[in-house]
SEVO-525614 format. One line per field, with one value per residue (C-alpha): residue number from 1; residue in three letters; x, y, z. Coordinates in Angstrom, 2 decimals. Each point is the difference from the previous one (the first is absolute). Layout:
N
margu <- (NUM; ...)
titi <- (ala; ...)
xx <- (X; ...)
yy <- (Y; ...)
zz <- (Z; ...)
//
This chain:
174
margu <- (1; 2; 3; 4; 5; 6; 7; 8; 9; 10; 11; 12; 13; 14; 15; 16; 17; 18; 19; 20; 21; 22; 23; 24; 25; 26; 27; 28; 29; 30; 31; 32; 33; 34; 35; 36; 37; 38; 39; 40; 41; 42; 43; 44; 45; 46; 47; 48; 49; 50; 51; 52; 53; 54; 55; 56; 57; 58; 59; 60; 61; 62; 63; 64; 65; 66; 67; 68; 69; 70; 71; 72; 73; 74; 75; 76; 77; 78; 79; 80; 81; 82; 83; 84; 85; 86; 87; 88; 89; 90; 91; 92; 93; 94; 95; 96; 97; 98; 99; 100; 101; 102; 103; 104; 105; 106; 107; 108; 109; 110; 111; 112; 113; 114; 115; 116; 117; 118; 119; 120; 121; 122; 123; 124; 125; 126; 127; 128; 129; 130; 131; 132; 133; 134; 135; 136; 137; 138; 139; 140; 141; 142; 143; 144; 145; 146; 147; 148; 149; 150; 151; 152; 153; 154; 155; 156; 157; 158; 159; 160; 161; 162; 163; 164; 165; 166; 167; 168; 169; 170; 171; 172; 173; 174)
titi <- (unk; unk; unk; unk; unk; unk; unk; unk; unk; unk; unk; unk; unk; unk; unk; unk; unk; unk; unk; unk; unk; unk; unk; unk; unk; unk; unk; unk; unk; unk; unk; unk; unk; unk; unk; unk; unk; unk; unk; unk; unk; unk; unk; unk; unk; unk; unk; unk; unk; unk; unk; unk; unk; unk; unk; unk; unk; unk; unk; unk; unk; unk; unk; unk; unk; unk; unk; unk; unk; unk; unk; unk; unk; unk; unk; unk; unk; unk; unk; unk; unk; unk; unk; unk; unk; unk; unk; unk; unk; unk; unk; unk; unk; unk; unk; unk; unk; unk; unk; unk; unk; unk; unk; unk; unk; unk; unk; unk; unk; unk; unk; unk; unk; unk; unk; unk; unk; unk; unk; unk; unk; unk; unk; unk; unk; unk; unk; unk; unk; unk; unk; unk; unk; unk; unk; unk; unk; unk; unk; unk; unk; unk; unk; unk; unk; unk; unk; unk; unk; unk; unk; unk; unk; unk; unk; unk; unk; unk; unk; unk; unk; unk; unk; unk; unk; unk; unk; unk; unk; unk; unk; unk; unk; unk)
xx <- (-28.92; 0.78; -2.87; 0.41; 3.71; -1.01; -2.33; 3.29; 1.69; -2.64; 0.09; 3.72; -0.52; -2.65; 2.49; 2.52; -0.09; -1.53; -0.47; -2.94; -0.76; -2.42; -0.81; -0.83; 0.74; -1.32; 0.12; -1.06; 2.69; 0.34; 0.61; 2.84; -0.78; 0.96; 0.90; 1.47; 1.34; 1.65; 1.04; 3.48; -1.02; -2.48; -0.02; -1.30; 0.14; -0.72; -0.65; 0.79; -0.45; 1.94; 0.11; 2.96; 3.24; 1.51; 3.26; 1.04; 3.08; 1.33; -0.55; -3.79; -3.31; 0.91; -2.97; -3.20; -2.74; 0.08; 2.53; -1.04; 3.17; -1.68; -3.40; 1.19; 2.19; -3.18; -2.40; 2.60; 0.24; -3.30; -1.53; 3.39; -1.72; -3.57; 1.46; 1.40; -2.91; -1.29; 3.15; 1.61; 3.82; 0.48; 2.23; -1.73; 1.61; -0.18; -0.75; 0.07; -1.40; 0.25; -2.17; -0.03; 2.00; 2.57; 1.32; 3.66; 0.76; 1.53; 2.46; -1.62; -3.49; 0.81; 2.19; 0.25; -0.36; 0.68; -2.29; -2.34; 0.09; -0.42; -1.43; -1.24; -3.77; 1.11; 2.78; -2.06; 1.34; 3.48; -1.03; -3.11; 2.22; 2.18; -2.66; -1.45; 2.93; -0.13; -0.30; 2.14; -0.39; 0.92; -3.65; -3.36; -3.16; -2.48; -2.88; 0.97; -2.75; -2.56; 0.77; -0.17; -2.70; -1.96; 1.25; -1.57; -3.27; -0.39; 0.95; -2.81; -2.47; 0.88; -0.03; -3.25; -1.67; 1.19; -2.99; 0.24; -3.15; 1.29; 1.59; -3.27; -2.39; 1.87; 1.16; -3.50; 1.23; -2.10)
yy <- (79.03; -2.35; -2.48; 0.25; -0.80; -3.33; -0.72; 0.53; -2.59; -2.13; -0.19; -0.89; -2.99; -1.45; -0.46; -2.09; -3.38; -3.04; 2.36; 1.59; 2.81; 1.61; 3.64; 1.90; -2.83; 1.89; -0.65; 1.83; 3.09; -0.03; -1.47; -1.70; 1.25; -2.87; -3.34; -2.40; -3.94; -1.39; -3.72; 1.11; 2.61; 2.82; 3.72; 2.29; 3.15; 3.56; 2.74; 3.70; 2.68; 3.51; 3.15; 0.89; -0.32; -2.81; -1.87; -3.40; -1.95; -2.63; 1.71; 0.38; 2.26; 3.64; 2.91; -1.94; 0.97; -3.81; -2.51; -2.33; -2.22; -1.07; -0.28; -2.29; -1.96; -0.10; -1.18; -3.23; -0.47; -0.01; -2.39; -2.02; -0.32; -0.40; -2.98; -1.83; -0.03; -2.44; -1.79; 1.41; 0.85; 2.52; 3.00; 2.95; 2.12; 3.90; 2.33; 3.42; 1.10; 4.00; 1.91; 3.88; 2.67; 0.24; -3.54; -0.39; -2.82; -2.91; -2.06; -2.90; 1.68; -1.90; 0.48; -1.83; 2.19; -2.62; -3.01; 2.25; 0.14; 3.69; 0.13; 3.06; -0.59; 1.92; -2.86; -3.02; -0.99; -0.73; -1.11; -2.36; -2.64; 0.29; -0.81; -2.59; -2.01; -0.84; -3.33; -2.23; -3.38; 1.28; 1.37; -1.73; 2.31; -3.06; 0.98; 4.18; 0.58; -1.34; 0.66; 3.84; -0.40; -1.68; 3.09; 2.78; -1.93; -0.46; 3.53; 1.13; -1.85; 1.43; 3.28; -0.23; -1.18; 2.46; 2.62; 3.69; 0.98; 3.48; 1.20; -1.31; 2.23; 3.15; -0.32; -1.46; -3.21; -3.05)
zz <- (35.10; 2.79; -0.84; -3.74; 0.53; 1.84; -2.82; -2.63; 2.67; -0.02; -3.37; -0.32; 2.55; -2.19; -2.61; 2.09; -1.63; 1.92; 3.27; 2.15; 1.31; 2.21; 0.98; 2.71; 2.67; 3.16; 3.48; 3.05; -0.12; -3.24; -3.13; -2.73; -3.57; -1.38; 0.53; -2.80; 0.26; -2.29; -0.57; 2.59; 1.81; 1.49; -0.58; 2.20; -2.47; 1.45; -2.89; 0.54; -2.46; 0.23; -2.13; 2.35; -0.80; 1.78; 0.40; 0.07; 1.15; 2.57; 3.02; -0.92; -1.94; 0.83; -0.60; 0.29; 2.65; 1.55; 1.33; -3.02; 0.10; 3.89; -1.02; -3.16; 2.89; 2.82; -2.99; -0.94; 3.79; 0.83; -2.80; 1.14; 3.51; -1.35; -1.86; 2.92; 1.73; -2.78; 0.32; -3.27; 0.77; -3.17; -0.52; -1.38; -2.53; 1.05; -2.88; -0.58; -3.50; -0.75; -2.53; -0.88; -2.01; 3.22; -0.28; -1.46; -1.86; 1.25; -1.12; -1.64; 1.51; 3.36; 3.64; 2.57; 3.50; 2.81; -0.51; -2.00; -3.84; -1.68; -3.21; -2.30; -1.79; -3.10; -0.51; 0.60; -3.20; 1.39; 3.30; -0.61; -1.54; 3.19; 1.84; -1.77; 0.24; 3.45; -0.36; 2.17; 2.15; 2.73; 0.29; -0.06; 0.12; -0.01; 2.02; 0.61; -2.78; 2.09; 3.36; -1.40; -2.16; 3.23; 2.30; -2.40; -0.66; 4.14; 0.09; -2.64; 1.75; 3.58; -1.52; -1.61; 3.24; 1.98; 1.08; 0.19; 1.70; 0.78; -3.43; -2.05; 1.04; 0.46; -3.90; -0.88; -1.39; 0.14)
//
């Protein structure tokens, strides 16, 4: 259910108006699920399903299996680093969207935990909008398309050209 929720996400970042989104952005430990810029400002959107009932308020996401409010956090921090190293100075917008039957509802389908913004799948409805708006000129994401589109296309092409000489034959792929 995991990957199918990240498709549903996937699908909701698509529909943002005039931004652009990416999934699966991985690096060597790991990956971001998704990654969306906007004409303002960069999400770094983590997607966790749960049939678990789970609770949600200021202090943080109580009752699922993961710290997700870090790993949202780390993900915004780390594209926030790979930026700077192309000489981008951007804040990245941590997000935490929740799928599954043990999800309350929000308030307006959105929370804000710390520097990382909450939101429930099932209410996209009410917090899509939310997003959408962040617009402001106090943010210019001129060039964060490309330096992350460059990254995962470098990263692709390492990946493919690395060699596995052991794990071929033993599964008796050519």
């Amino acid at each position: 259910m995991g990957a199918e929720a990240e498709r549903w996400t996937a699908g909701l970042l698509r529909k943002l108006g005039g931004w652009w989104s990416i999934d699966a952005v991985e690096f060597y430990d790991g990956d971001i699920d998704h990654l969306a810029v906007g004409p303002a400002h960069v999400l770094a959107v983590e997607t966790k399903w749960t049939s678990r009932k789970i609770r949600v308020d200021d202090q943080g996401v109580h009752g699922l299996w993961c710290d997700a409010l870090g790993q949202a956090q780390r993900s915004a921090d780390r594209i926030e680093r790979f930026l700077r190293t192309k000489g981008i100075t951007q804040q990245v917008i941590p997000v935490l969207v929740l799928w599954g039957s043990g999800v309350p509802r929000l308030a307006g389908g959105y929370q804000r935990i710390g520097d990382v913004r909450v939101v429930a799948g099932a209410q996209a409805g009410e917090w899509r909008d939310r997003i959408g708006m962040l617009a402001d000129a106090t943010h210019d994401t001129v060039g964060v398309g490309e330096a992350i589109e460059g990254y995962v296309n470098a990263y692709d092409a390492r990946r493919r050209g690395v060699r596995r000489p052991f794990i071929r034959p033993v599964l008796g792929l050519t």
